[in-house]
C-alpha positions, 0 to 999 in steps of 0.5 A: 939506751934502756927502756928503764932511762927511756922511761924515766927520761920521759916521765922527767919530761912530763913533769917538767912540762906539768902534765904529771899529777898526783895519782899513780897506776902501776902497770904489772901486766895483770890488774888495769882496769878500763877505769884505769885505763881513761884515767891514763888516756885523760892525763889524770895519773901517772904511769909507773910500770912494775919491775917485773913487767918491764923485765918481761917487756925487755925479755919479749924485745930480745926475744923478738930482736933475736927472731928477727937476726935469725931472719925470721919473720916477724909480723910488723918488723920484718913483715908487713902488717895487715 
């Protein structure tokens, strides 16, 4: 399944469930604010993420999936964390 369907799935649940409203943050990987951020945390906004972000987010998990085939280790994957 691809983060875009996961995400759109998830956004369908969130509004059937009526947790969605009318304001919208675009998470691009530059610009949130902390504003932004409570506005998110507090359920007053949906979420969308630009394209370019989720392009960049899927290319970090191929590249992070790959590292991890190659039996590399990956903090938090393949290794412990703390």
């Amino acid at each position: 399944m691809t983060t875009t369907l996961k995400t759109t799935i998830l956004a369908a649940a969130m509004l059937a469930a009526g947790s969605l409203s009318a304001a919208t943050i675009t998470l691009d990987g530059s610009n949130l604010t902390i504003e932004d951020a409570w506005t998110i945390a507090e359920g007053k906004a949906d979420v969308a993420i630009a394209p370019e972000a989720l392009k960049k987010l899927d290319e970090s998990h191929k590249l992070v999936m790959a590292s991890a085939a190659k039996g590399q280790a990956v903090y938090g994957l393949t290794v412990g964390v703390g």
